[in-house]
PAFI-430076 format. One record per atom (N, C-alpha, C, O, CB): residue in three letters; atom name; x, y, z; residue number from 1. Coordinates in steps of 0.05 Angstrom, whole numbers, always signed. Glycine has a CB too. Layout:
code / site / east / north / up / pos
ALA / CA / X / Y / Z / NUM
...
This chain:
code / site / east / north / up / pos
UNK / N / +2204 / +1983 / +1750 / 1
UNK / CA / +2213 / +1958 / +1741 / 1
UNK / C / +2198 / +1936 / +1756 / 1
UNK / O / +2198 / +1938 / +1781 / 1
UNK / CB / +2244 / +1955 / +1745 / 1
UNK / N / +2184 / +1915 / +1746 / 2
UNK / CA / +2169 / +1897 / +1751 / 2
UNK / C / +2193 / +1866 / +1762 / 2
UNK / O / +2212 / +1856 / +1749 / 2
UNK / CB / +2147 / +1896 / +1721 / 2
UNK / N / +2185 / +1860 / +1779 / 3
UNK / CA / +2212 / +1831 / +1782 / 3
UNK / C / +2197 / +1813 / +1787 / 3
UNK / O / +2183 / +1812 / +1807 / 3
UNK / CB / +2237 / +1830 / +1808 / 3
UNK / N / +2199 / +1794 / +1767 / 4
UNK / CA / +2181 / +1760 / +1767 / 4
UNK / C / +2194 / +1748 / +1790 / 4
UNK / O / +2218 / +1744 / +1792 / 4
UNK / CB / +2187 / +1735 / +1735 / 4
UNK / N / +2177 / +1745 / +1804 / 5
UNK / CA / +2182 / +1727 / +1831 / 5
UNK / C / +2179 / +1696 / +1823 / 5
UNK / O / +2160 / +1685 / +1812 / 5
UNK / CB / +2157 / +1735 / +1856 / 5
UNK / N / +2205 / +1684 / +1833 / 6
UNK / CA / +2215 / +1662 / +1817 / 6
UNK / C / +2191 / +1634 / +1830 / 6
UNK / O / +2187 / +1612 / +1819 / 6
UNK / CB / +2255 / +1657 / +1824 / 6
UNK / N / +2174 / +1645 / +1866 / 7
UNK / CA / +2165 / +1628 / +1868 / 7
UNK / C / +2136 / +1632 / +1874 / 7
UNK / O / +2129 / +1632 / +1898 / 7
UNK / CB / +2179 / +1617 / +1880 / 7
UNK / N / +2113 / +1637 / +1847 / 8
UNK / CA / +2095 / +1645 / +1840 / 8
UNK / C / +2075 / +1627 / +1829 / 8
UNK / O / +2072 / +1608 / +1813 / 8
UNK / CB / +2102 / +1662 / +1828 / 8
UNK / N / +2059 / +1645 / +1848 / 9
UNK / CA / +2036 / +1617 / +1853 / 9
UNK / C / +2026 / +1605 / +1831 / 9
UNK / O / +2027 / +1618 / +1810 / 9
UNK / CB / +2007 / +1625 / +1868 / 9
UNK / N / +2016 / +1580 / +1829 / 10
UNK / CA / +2012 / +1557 / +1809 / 10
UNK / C / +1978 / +1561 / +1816 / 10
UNK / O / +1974 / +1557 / +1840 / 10
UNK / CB / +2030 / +1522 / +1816 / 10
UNK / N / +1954 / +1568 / +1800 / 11
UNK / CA / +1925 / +1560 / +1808 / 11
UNK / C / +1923 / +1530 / +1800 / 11
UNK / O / +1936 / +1520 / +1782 / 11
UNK / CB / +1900 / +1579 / +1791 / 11
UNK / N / +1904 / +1516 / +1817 / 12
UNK / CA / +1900 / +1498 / +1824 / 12
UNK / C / +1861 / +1494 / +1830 / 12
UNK / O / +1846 / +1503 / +1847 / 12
UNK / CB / +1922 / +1497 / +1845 / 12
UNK / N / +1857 / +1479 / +1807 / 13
UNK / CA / +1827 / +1475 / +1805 / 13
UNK / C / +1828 / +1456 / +1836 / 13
UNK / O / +1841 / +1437 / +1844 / 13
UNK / CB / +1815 / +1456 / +1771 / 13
UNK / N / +1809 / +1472 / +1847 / 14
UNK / CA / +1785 / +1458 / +1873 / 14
UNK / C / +1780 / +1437 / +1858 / 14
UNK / O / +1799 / +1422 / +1859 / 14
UNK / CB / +1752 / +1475 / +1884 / 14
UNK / N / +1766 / +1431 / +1846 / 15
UNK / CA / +1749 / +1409 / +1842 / 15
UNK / C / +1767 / +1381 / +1832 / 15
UNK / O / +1757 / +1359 / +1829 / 15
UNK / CB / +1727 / +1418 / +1819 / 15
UNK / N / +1796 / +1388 / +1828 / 16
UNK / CA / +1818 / +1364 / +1833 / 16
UNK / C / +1831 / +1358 / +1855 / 16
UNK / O / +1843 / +1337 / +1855 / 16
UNK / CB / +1838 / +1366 / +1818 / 16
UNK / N / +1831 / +1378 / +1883 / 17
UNK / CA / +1837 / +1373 / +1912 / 17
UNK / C / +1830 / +1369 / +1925 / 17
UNK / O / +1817 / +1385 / +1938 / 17
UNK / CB / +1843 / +1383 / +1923 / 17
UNK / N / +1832 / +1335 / +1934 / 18
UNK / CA / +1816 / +1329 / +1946 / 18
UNK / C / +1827 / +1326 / +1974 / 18
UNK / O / +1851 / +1324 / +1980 / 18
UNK / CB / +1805 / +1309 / +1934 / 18
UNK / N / +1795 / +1325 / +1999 / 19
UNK / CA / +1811 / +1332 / +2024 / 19
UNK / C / +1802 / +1306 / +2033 / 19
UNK / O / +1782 / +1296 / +2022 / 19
UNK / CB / +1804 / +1362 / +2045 / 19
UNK / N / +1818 / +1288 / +2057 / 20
UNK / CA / +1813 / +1266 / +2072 / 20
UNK / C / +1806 / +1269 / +2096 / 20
UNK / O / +1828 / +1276 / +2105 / 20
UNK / CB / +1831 / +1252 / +2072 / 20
UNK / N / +1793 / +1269 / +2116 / 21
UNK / CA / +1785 / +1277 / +2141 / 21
UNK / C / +1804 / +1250 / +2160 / 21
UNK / O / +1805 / +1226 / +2155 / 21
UNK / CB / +1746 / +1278 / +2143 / 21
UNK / N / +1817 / +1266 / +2181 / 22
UNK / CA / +1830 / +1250 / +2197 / 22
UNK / C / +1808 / +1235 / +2213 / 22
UNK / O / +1796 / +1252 / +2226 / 22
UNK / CB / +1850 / +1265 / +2213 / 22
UNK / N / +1797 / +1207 / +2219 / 23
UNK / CA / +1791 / +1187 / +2237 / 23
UNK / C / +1770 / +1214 / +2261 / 23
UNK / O / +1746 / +1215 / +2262 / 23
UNK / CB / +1826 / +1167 / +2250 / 23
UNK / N / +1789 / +1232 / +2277 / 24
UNK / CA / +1783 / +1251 / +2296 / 24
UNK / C / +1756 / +1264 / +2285 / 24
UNK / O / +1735 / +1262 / +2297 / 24
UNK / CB / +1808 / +1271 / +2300 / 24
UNK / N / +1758 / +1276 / +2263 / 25
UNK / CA / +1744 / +1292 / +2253 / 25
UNK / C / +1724 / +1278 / +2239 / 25
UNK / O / +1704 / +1293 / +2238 / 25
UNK / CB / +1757 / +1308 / +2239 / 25
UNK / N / +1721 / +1253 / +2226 / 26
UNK / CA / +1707 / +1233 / +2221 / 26
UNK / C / +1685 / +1229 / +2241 / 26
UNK / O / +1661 / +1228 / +2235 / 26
UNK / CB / +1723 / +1212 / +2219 / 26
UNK / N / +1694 / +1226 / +2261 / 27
UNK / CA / +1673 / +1215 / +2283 / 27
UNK / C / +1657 / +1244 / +2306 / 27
UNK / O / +1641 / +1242 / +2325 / 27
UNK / CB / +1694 / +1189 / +2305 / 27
UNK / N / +1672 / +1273 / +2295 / 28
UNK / CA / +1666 / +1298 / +2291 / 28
UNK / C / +1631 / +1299 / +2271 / 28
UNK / O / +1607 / +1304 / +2277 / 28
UNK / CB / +1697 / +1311 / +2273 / 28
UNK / N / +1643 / +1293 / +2253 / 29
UNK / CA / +1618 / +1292 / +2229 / 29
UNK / C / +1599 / +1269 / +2235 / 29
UNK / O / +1576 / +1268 / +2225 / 29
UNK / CB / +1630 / +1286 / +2197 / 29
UNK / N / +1609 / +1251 / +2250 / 30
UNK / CA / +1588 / +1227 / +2256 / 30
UNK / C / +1568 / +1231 / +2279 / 30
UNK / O / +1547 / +1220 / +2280 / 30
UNK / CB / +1604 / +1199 / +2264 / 30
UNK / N / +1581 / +1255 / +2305 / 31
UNK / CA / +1571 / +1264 / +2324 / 31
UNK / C / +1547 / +1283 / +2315 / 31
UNK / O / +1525 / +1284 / +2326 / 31
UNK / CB / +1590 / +1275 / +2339 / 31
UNK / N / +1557 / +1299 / +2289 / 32
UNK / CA / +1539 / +1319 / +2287 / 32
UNK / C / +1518 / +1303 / +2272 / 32
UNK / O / +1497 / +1306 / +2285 / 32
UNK / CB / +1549 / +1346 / +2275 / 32
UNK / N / +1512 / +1289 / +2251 / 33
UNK / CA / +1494 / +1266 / +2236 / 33
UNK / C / +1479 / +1256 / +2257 / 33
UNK / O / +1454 / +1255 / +2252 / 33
UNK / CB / +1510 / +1242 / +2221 / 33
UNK / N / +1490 / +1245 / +2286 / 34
UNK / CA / +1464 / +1229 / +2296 / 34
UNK / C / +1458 / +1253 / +2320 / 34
UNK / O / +1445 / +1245 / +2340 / 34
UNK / CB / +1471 / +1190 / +2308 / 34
UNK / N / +1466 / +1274 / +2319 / 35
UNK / CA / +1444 / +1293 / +2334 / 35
UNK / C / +1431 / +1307 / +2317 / 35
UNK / O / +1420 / +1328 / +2326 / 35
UNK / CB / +1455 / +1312 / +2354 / 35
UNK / N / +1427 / +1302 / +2291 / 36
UNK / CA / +1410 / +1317 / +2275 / 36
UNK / C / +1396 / +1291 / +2257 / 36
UNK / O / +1382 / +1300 / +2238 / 36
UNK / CB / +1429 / +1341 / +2256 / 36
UNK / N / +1396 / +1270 / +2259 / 37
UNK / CA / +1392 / +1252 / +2245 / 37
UNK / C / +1367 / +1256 / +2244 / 37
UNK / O / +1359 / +1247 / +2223 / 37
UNK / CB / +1401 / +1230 / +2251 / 37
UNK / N / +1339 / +1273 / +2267 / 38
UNK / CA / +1309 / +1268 / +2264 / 38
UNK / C / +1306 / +1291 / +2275 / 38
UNK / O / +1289 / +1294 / +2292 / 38
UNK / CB / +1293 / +1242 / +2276 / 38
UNK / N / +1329 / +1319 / +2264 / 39
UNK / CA / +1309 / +1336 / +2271 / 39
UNK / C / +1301 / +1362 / +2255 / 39
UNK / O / +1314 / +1372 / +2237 / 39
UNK / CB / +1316 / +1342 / +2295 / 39
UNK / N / +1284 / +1370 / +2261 / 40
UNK / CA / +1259 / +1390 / +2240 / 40
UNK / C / +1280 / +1406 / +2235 / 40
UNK / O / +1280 / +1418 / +2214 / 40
UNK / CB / +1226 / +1409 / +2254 / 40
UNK / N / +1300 / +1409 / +2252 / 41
UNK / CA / +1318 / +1444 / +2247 / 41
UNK / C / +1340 / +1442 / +2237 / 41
UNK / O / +1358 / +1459 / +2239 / 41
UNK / CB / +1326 / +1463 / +2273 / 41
UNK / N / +1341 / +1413 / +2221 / 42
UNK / CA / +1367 / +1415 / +2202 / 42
UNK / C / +1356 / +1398 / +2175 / 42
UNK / O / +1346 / +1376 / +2173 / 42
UNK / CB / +1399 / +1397 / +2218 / 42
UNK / N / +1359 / +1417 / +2157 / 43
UNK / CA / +1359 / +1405 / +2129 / 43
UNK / C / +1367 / +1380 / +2119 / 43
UNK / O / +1390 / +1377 / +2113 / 43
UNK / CB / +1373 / +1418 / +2115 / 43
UNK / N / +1349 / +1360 / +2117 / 44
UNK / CA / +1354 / +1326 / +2105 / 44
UNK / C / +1381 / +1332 / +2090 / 44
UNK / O / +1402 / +1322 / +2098 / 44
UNK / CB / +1326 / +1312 / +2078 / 44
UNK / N / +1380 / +1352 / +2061 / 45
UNK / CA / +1396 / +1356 / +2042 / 45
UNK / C / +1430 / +1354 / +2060 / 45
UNK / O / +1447 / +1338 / +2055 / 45
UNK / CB / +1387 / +1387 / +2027 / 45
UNK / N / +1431 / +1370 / +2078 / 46
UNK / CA / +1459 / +1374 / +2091 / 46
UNK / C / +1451 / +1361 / +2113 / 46
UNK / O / +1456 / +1377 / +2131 / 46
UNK / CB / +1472 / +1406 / +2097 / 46
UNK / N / +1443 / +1344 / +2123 / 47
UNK / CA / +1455 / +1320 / +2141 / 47
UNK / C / +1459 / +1296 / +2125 / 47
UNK / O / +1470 / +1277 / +2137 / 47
UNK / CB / +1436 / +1313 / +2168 / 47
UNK / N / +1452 / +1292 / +2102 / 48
UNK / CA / +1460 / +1265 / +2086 / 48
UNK / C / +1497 / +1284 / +2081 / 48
UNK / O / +1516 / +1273 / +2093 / 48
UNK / CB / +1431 / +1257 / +2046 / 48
UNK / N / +1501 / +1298 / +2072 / 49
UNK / CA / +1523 / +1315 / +2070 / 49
UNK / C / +1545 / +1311 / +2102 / 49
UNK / O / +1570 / +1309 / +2105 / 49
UNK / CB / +1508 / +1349 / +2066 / 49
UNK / N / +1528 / +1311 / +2116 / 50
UNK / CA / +1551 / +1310 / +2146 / 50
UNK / C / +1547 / +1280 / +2148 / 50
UNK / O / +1567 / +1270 / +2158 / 50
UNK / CB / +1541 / +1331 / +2182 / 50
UNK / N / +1529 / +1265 / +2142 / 51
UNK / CA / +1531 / +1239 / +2139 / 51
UNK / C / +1557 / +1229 / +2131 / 51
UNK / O / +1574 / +1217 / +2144 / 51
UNK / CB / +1512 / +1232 / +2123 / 51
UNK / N / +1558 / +1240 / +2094 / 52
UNK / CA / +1570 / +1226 / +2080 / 52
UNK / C / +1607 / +1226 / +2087 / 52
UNK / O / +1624 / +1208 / +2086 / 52
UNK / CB / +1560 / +1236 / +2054 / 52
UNK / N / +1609 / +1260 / +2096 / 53
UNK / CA / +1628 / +1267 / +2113 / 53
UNK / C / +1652 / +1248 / +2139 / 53
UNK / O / +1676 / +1247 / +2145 / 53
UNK / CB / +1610 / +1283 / +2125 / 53
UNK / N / +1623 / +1235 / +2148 / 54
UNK / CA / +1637 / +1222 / +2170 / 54
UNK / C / +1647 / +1195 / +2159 / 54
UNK / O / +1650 / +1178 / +2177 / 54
UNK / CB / +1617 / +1219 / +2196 / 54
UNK / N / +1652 / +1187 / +2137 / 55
UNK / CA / +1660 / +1161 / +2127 / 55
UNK / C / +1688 / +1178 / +2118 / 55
UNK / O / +1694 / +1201 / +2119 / 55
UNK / CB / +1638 / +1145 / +2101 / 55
UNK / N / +1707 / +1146 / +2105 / 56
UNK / CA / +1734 / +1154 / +2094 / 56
UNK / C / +1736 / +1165 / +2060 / 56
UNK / O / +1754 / +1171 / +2044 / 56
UNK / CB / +1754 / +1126 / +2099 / 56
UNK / N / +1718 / +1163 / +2059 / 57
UNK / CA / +1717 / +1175 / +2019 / 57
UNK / C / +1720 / +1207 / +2024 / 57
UNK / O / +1705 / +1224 / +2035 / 57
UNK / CB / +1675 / +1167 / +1996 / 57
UNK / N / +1746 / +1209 / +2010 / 58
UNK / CA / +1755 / +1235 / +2014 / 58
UNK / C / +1745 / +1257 / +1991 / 58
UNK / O / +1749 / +1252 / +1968 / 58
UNK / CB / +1785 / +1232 / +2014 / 58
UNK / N / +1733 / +1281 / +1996 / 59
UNK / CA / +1717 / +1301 / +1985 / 59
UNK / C / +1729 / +1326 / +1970 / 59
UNK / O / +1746 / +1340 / +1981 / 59
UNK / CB / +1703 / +1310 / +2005 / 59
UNK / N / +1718 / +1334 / +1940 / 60
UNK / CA / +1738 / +1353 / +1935 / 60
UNK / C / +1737 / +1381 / +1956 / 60
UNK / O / +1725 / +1384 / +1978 / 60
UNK / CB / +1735 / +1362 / +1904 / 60
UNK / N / +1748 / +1391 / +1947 / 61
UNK / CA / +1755 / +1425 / +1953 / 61
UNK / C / +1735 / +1439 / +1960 / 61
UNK / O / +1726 / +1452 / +1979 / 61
UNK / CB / +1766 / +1441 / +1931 / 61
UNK / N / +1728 / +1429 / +1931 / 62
UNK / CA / +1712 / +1447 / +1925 / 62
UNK / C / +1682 / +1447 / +1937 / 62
UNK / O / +1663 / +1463 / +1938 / 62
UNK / CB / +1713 / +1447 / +1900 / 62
UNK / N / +1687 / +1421 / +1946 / 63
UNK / CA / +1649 / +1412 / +1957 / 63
UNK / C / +1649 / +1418 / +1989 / 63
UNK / O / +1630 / +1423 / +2004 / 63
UNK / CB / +1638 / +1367 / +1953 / 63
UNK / N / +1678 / +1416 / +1995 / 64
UNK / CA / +1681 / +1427 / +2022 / 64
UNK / C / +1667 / +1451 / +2023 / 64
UNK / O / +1647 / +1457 / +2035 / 64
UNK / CB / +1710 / +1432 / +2031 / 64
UNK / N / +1683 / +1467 / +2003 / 65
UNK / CA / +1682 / +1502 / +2002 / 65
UNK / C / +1659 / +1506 / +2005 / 65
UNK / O / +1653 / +1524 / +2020 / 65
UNK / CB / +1692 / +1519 / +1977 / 65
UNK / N / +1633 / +1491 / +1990 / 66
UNK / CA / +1614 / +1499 / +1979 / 66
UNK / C / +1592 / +1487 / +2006 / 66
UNK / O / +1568 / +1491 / +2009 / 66
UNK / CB / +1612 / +1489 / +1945 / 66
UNK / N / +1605 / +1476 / +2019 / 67
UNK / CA / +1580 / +1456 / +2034 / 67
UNK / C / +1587 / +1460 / +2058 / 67
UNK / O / +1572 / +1446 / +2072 / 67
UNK / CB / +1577 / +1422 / +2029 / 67
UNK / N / +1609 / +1475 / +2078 / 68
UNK / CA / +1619 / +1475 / +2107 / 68
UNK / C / +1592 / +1505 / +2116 / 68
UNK / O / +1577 / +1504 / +2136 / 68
UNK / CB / +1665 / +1483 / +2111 / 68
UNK / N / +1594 / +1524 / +2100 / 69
UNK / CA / +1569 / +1553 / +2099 / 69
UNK / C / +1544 / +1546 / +2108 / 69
UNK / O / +1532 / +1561 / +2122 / 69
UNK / CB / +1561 / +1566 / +2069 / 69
UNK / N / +1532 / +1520 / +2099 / 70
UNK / CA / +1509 / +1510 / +2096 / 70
UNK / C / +1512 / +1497 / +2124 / 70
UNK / O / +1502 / +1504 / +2145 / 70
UNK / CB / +1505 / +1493 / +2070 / 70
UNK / N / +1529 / +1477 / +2118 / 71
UNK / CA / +1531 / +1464 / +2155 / 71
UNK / C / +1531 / +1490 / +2173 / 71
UNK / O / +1512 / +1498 / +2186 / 71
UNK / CB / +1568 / +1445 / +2165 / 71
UNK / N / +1542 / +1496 / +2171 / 72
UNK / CA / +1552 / +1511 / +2203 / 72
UNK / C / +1516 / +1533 / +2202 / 72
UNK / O / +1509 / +1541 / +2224 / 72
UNK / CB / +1598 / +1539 / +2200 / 72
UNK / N / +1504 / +1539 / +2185 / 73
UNK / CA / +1472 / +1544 / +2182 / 73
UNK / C / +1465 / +1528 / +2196 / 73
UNK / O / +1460 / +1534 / +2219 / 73
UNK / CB / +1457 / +1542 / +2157 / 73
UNK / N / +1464 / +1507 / +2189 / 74
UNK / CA / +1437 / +1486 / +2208 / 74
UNK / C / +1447 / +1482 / +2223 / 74
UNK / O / +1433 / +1479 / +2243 / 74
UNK / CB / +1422 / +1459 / +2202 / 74
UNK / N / +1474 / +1479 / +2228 / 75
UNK / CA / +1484 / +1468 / +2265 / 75
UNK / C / +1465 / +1489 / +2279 / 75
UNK / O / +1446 / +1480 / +2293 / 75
UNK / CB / +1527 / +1476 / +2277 / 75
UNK / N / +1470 / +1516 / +2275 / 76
UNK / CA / +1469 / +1540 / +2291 / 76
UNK / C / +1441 / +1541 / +2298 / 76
UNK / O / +1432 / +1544 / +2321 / 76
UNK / CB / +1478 / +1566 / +2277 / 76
UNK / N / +1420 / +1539 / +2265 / 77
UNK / CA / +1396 / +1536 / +2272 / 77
UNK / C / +1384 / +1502 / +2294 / 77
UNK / O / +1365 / +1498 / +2308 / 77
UNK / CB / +1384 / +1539 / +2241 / 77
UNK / N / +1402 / +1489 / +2287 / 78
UNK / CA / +1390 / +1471 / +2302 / 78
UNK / C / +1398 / +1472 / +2338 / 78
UNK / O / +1384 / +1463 / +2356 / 78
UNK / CB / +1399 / +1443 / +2288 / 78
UNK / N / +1427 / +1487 / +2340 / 79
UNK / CA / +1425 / +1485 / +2372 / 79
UNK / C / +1408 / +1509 / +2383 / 79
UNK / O / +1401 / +1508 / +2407 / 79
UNK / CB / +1457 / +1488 / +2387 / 79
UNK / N / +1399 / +1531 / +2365 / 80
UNK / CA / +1387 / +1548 / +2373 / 80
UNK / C / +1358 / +1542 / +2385 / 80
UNK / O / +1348 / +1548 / +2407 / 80
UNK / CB / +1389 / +1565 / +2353 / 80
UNK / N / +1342 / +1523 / +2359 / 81
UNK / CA / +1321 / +1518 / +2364 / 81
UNK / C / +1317 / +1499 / +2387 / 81
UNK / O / +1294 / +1500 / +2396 / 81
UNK / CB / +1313 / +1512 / +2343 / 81
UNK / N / +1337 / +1480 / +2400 / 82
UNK / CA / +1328 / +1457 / +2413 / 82
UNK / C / +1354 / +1459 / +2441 / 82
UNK / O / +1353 / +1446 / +2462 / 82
UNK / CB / +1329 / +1427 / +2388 / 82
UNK / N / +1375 / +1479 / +2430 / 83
UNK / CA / +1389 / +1479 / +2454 / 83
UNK / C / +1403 / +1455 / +2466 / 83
UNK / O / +1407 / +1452 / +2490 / 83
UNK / CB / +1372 / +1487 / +2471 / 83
UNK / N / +1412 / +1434 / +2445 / 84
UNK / CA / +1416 / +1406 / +2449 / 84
UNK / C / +1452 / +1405 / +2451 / 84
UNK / O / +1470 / +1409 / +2435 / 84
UNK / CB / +1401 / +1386 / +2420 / 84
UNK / N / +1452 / +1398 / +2474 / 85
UNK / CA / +1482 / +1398 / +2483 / 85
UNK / C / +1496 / +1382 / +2466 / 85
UNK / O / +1518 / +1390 / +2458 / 85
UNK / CB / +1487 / +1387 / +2512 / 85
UNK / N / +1483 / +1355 / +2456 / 86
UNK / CA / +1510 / +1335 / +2440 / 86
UNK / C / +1508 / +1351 / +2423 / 86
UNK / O / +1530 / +1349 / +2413 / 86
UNK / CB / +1509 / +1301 / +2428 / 86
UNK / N / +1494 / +1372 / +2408 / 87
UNK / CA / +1503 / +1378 / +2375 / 87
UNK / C / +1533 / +1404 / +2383 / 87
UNK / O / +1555 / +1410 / +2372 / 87
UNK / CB / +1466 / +1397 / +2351 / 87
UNK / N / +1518 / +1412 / +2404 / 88
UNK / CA / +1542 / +1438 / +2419 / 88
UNK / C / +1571 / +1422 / +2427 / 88
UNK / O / +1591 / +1437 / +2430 / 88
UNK / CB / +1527 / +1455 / +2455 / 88
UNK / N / +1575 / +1397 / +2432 / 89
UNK / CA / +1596 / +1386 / +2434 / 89
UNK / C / +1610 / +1375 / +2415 / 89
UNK / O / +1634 / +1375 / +2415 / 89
UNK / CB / +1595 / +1373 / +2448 / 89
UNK / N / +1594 / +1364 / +2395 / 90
UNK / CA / +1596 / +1360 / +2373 / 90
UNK / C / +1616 / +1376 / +2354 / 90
UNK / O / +1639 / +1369 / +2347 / 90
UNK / CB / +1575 / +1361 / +2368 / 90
UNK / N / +1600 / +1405 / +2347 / 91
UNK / CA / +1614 / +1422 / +2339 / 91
UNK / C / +1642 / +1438 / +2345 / 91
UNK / O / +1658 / +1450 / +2331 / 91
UNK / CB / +1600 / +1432 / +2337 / 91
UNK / N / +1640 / +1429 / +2388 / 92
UNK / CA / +1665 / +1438 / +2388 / 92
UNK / C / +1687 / +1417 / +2380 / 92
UNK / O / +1711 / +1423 / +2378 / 92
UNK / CB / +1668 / +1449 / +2413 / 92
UNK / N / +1677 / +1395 / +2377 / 93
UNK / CA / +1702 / +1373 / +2371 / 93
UNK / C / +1709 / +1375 / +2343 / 93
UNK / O / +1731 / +1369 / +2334 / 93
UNK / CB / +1693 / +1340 / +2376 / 93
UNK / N / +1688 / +1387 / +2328 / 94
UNK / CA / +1698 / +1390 / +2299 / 94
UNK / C / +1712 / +1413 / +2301 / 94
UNK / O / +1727 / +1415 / +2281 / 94
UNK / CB / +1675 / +1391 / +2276 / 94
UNK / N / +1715 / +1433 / +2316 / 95
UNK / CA / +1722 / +1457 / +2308 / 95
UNK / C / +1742 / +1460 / +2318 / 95
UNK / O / +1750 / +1483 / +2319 / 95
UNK / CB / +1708 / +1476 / +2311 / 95
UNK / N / +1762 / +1433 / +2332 / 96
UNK / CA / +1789 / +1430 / +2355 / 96
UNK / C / +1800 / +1420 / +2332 / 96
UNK / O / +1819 / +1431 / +2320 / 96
UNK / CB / +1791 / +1409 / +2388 / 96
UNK / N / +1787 / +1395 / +2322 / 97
UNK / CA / +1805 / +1376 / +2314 / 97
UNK / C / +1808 / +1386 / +2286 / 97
UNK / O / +1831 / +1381 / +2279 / 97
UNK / CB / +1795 / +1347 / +2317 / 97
UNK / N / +1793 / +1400 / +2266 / 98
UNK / CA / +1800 / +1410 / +2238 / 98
UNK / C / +1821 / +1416 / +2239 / 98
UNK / O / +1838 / +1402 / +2228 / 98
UNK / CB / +1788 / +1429 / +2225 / 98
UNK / N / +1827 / +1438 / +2250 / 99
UNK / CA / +1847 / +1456 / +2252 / 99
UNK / C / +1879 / +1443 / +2261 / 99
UNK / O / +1900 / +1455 / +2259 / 99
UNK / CB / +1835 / +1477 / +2271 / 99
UNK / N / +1876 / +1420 / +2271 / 100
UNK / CA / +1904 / +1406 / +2284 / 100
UNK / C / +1896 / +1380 / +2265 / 100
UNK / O / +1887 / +1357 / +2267 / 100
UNK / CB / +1906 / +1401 / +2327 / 100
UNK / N / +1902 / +1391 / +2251 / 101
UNK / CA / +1920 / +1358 / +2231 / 101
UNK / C / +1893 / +1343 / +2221 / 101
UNK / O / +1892 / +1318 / +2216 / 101
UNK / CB / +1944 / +1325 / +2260 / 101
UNK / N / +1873 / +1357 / +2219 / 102
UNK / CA / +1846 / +1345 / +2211 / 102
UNK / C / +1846 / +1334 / +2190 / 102
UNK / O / +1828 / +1318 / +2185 / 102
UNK / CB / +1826 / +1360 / +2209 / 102
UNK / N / +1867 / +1340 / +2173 / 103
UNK / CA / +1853 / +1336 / +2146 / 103
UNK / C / +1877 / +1332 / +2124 / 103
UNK / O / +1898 / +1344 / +2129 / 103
UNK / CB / +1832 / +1364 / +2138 / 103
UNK / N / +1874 / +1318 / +2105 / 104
UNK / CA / +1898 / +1314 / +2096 / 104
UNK / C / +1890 / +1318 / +2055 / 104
UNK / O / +1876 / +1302 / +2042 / 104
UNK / CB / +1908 / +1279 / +2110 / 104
UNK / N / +1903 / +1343 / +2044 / 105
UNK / CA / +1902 / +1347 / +2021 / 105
UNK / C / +1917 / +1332 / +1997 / 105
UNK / O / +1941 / +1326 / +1998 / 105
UNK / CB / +1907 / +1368 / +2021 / 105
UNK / N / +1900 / +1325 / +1977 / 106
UNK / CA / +1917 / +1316 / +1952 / 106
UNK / C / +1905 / +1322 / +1930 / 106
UNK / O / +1882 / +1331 / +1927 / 106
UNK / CB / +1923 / +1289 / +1950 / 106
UNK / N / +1922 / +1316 / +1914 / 107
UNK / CA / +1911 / +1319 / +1881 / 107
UNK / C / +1908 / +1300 / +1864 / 107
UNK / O / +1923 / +1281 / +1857 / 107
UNK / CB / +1927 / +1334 / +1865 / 107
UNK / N / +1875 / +1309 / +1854 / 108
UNK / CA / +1874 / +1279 / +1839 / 108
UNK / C / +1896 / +1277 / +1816 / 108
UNK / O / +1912 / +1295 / +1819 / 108
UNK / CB / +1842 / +1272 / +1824 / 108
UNK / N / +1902 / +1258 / +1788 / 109
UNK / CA / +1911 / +1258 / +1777 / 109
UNK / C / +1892 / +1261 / +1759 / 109
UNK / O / +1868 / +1255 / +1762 / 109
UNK / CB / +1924 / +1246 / +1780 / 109
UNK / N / +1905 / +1272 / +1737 / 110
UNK / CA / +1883 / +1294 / +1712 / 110
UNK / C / +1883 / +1272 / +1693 / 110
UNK / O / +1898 / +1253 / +1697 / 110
UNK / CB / +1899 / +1329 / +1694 / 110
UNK / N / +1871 / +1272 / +1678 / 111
UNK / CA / +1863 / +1248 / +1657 / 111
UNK / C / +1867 / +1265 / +1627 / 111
UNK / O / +1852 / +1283 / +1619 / 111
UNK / CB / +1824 / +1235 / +1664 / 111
UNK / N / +1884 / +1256 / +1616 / 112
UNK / CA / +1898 / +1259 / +1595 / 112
UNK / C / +1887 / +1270 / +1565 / 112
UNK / O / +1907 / +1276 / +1552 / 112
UNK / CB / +1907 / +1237 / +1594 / 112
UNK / N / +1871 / +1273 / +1554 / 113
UNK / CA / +1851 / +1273 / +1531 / 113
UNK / C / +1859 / +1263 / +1508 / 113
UNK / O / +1844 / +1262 / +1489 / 113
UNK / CB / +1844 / +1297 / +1525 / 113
């Protein structure tokens, strides 16, 4: 016998949840942008990305999902290659503050047809 569990999950398109970065974590993404702002071992493409990050325009889900893999690539390649302490502090401030109240989820509102 199969029993419908009365409180069952609802899917929810990424690309309508959008996340807000708390102020903390803002200036997280602003640390890591100007220690990579001129250098060879991080991709232009994803530091305009941690750039855009460190402002208040809040990002879907889904671009998170798709774009944090890529960061945490060039962070790694970039402290590897240059051994640069602000990007290593950097990352640990992003990686305190996400996790404690970093970030604040919502849903856009769907547009009707």
């Amino acid at each position: 016998m199969v029993r419908k569990d009365s409180h069952a999950e609802r899917e929810l398109e990424a690309r309508n949840l959008r996340v807000r970065f708390s102020p903390e974590v803002q200036d997280a993404f602003r640390s890591i942008a100007v220690a990579a702002r001129d250098s060879q071992h991080f991709d232009p493409d994803i530091y305009e990305i941690v750039r855009d990050w460190s402002g208040d325009k809040p990002i879907s889900v889904h671009d998170f999902m798709i774009a944090i893999g890529p960061i945490c690539r060039e962070l790694m390649a970039h402290i590897s290659a240059t051994r640069d302490e602000s990007m290593v502090r950097a990352w640990d401030e992003l990686c305190s503050h996400l996790p404690e109240a970093g970030f604040r989820v919502s849903q856009s509102r769907q547009r009707h047809r």
